[in-house]
C-alpha positions as CSV (number, residue, x, y, z in Angstrom):
1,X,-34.2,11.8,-20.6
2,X,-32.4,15.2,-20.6
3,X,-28.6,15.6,-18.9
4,X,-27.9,16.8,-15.8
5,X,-26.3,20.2,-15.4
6,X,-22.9,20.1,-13.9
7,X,-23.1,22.9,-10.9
8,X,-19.0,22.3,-10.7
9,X,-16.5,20.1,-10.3
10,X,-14.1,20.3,-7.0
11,X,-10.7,18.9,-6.5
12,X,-10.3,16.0,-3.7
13,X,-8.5,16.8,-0.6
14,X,-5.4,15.3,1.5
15,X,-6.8,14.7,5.1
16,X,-4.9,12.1,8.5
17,X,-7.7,10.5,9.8
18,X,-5.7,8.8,12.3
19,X,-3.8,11.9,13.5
20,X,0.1,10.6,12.5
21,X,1.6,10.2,8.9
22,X,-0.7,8.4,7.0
23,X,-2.7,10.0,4.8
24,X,-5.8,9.7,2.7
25,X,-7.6,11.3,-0.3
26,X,-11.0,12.8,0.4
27,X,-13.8,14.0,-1.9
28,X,-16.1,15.2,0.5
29,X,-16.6,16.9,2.8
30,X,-12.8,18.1,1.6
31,X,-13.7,18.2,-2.2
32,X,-17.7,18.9,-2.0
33,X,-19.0,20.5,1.4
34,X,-21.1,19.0,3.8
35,X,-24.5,20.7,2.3
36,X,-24.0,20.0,-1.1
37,X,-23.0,15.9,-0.7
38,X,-26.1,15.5,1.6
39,X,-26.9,13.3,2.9
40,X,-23.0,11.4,2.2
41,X,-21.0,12.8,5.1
42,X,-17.4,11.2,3.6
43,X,-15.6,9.5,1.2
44,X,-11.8,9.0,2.0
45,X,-9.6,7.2,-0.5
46,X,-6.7,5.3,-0.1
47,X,-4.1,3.0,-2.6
48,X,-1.0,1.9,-1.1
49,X,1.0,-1.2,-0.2
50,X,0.6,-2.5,3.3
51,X,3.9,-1.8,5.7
52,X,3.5,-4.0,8.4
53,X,2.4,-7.4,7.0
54,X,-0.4,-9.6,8.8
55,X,-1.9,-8.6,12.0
56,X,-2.2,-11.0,15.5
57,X,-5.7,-11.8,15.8
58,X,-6.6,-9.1,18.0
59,X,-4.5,-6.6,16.5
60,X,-5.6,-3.9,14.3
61,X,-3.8,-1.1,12.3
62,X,-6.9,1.0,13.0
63,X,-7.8,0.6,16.1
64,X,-10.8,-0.1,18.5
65,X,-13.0,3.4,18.6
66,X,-16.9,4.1,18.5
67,X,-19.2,4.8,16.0
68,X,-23.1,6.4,16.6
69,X,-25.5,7.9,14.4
70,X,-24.7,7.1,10.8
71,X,-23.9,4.4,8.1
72,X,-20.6,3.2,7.0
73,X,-19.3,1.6,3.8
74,X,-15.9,-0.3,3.9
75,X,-15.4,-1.1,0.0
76,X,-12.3,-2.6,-1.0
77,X,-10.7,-3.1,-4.7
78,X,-7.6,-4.8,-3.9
79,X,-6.7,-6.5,-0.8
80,X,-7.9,-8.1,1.8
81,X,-10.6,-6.5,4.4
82,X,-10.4,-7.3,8.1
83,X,-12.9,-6.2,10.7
84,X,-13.6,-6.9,14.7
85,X,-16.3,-5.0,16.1
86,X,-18.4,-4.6,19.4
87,X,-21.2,-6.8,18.0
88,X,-19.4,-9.9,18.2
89,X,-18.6,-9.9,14.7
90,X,-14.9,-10.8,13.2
91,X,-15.0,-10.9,9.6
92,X,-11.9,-11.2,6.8
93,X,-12.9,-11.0,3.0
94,X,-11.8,-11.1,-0.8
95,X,-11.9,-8.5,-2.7
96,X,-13.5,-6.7,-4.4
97,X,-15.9,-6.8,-1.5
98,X,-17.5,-4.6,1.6
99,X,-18.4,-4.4,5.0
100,X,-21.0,-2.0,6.3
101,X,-22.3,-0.9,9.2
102,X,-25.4,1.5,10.3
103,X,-23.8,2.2,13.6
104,X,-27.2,3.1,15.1
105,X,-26.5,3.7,18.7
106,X,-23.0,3.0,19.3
107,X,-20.5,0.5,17.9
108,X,-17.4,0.0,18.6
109,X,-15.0,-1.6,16.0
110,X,-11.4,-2.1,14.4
111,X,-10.2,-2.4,11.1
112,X,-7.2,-3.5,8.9
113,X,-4.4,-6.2,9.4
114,X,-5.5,-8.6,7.1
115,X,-2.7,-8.4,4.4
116,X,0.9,-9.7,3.7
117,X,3.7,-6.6,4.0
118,X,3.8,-5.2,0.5
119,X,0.0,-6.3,-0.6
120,X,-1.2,-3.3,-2.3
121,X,-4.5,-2.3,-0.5
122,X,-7.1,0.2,-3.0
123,X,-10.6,1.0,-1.5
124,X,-13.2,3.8,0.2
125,X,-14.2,4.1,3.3
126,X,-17.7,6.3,3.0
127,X,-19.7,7.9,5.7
128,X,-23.6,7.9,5.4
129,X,-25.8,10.4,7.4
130,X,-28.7,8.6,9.0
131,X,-32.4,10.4,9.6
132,X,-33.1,11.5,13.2
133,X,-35.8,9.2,14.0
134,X,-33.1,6.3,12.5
135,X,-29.8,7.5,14.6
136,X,-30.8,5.6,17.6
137,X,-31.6,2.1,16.1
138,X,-29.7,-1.0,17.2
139,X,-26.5,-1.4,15.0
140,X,-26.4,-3.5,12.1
141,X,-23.2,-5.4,10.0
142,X,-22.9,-6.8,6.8
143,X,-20.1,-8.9,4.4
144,X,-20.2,-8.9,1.5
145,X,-17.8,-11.0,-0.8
146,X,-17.1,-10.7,-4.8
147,X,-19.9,-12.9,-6.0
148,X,-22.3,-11.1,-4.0
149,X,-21.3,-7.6,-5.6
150,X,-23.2,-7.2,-9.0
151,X,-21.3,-6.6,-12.0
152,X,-23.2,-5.1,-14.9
153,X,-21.9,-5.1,-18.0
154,X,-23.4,-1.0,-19.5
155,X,-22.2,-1.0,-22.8
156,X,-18.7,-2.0,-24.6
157,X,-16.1,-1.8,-22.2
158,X,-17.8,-0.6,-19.7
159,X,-19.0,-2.3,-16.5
160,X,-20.4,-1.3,-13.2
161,X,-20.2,-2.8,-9.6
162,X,-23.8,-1.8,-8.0
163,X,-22.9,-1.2,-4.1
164,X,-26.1,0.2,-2.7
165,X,-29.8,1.2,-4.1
166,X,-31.3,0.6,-7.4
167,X,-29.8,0.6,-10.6
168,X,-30.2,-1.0,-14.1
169,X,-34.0,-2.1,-14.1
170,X,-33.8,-4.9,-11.2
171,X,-30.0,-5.3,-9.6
172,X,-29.7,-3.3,-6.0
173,X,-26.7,-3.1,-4.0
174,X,-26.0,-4.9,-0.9
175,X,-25.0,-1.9,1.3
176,X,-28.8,-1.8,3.2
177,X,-28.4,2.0,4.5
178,X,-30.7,3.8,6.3
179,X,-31.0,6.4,4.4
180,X,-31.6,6.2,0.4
181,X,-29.2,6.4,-1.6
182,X,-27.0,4.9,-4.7
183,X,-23.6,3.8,-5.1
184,X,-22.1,2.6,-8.4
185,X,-18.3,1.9,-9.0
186,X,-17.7,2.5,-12.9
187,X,-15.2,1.3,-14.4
188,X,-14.6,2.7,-18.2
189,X,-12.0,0.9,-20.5
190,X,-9.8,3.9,-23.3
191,X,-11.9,5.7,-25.4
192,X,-14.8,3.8,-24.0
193,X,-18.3,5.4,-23.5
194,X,-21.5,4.6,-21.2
195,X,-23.9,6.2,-24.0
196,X,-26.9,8.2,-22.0
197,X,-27.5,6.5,-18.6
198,X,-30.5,6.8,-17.0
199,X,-29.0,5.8,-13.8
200,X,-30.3,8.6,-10.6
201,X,-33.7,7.2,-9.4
202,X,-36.2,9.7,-9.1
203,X,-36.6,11.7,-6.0
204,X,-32.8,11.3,-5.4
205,X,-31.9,14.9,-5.6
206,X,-28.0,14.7,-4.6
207,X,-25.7,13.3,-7.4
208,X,-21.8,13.3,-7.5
209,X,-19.1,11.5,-9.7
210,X,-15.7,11.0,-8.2
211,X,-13.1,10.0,-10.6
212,X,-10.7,8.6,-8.7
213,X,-8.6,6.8,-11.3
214,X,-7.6,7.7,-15.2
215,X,-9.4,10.8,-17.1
216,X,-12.9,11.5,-18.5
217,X,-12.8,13.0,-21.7
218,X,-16.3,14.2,-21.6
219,X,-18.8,14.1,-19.1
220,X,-22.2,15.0,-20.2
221,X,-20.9,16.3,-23.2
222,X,-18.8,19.2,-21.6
223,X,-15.8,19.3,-23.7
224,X,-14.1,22.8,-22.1
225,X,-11.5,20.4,-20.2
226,X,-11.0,16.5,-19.4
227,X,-12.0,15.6,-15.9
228,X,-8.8,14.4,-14.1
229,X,-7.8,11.8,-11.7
230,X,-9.1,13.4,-8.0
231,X,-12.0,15.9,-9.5
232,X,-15.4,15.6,-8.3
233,X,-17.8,16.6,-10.3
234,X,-21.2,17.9,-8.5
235,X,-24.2,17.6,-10.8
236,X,-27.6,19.4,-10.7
237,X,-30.2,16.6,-9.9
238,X,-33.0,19.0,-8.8
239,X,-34.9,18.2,-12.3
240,X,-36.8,14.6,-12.7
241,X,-36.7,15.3,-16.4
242,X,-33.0,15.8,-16.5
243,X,-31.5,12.4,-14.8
244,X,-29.0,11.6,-17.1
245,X,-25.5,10.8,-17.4
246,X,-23.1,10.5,-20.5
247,X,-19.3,9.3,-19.6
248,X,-16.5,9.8,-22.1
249,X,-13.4,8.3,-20.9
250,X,-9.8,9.5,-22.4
251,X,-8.7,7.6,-25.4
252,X,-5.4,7.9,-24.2
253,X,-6.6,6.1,-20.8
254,X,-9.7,4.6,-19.1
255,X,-11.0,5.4,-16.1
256,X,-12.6,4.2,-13.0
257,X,-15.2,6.8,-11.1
258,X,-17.6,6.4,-8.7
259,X,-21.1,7.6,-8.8
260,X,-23.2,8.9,-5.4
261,X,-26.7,9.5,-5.6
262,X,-29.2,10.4,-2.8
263,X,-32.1,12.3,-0.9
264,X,-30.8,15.3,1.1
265,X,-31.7,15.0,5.1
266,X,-31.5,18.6,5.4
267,X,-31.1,18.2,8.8
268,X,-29.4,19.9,11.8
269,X,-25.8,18.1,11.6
270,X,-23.3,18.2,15.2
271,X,-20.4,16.2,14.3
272,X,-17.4,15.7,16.9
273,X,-15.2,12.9,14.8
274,X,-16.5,9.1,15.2
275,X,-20.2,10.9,16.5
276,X,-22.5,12.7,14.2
277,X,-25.8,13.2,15.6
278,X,-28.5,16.4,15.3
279,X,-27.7,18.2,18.5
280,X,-24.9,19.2,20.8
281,X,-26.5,17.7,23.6
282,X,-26.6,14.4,22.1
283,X,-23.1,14.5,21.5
284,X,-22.4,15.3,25.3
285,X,-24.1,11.8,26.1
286,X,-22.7,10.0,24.0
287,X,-19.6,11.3,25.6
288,X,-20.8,10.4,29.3
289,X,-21.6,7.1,27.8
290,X,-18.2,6.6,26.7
291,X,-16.7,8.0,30.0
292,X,-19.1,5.7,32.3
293,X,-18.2,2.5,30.1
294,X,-21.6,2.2,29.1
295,X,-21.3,2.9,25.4
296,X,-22.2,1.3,23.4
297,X,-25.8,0.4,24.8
298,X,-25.8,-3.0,22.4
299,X,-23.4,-5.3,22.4
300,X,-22.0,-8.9,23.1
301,X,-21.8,-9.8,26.6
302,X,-17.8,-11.5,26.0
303,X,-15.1,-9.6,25.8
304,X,-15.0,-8.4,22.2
305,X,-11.7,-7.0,21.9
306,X,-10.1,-10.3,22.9
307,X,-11.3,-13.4,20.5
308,X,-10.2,-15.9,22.9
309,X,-12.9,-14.9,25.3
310,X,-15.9,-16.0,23.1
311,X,-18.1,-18.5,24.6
312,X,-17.4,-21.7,22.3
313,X,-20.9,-22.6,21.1
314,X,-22.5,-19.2,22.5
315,X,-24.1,-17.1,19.4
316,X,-22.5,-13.5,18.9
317,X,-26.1,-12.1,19.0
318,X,-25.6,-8.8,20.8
319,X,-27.7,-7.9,23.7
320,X,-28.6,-4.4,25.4
């Protein structure tokens, strides 16, 4: 098993998601453009302490807005994750642990609120391109708590938390996307090393390593310059012969990077924020939906913004 080539290696962005003052880091599409990270659509990164402190049950410091046409992964480090959305579903969880959703054909949700004023709050929130024929299909959730994440110990201070596909003979992530794809959080102790992975399943031919905390000393056993804290390095994974990956971390530092790994869509892409579908036109009708209140198409018949307006005994299975 030969290395991959690395094609380059980007530098994260600074991007407001939520249009005032708080911020985010982004690797893609800010770091590595839309083309190249097919089929990931967005990976913005965030570690700070919370400044309002716990949220009333139907308050959220991101609020309710819609989702169609792709997959989302909330993963979560350090806090505690908090989640309402139109499928009846409110969820809080440990961490480290996720939530995902393949929006399908419209959710609506809300985020956020579920930690003491001053918790310090580290995770990813990641955006998933979905295949035509898949953007349409009726939404689906999923929590996942700590035990449920697989650890994997690689090699002498080294371990790795599988989030989604296959990796490491028989373990696969819990993130069920729509698309395929592999997610692996790797977390590298000082002058630690993975040895030769042969991580990227074949057929993936999109593979990217985000290195979002500490310094690589060596990756793939280009020594020119350490890979820092915010670089993305874009590999070429066009070769099933040459799958592999070789991690140095600094000896003055570890480091904590995580890997992305998937099969390009190449497919027409219309995205107008929350929305990314194939064509213009289907971004206008989603629109009408949302103007004529009938967005999104399944959902719970209660009132899902408001908890106190579930049905006791009634199941939260969502309806069209």
């Amino acid at each position: 098993m030969g290395l991959m080539d690395i094609l380059r290696i980007a530098q994260e962005g600074i991007t407001h998601p939520f249009g005032d003052e708080r911020s985010v880091k982004q690797a893609f599409p800010a770091g590595i453009d839309t083309t190249a990270a097919d089929p990931f659509l967005m990976c913005d990164y965030f570690h700070s302490k919370e400044d309002k402190g716990l949220a009333d049950v139907d308050e959220f410091p991101v609020d309710w807005h819609p989702h169609r046409g792709f997959d989302i992964c909330s993963y979560l480090r350090s806090g505690t994750g908090r989640h309402g959305d139109s499928l009846g579903n409110r969820e809080t969880f440990e961490t480290p642990g996720m939530q995902w959703m393949s929006t399908g054909s419209g959710v609506v949700h809300a985020e956020g609120g579920g930690n003491e004023k001053g918790q310090v709050v580290q995770g990813f929130q990641i955006w998933i391109n979905c295949p035509a024929e898949r953007k349409m299909d009726d939404p689906r959730y999923g929590t996942v708590p700590t035990q449920d994440l697989p650890l994997v110990d690689v090699a002498p201070g080294v371990t790795a938390r599988v989030l989604a596909g296959h990796a490491f003979q028989n373990i696969t992530g819990p993130f069920a996307t729509s698309q395929e794809v592999q997610m692996i959080d790797l977390e590298l102790q000082a002058g630690s090393t993975t040895g030769c992975l042969d991580l990227i399943s074949e057929g993936l031919d999109t593979a990217m390593l985000y290195i979002y905390e500490g310094t690589m000393a060596t990756v793939n056993n280009k020594e020119e310059s350490a890979i820092q804290s915010g670089q993305i390095v874009l590999f070429d994974a066009s070769s099933d012969e040459n799958r592999g990956m070789e991690l140095v971390a600094s000896k003055e530092e570890g480091a904590k990077a995580l890997l992305f790994a998937g099969k390009k869509l190449k497919e027409p892409i219309v995205w107008h924020g929350p929305i990314v579908m194939n064509t213009q036109s289907q971004i206008q009708e989603t629109i009408r939906e949302l103007r004529k209140g009938t967005f999104p198409p399944v959902r719970v018949k209660w009132d899902y913004k408001r908890l106190a307006t579930k049905p006791k005994g009634e199941s939260e299975t969502a309806s069209t």
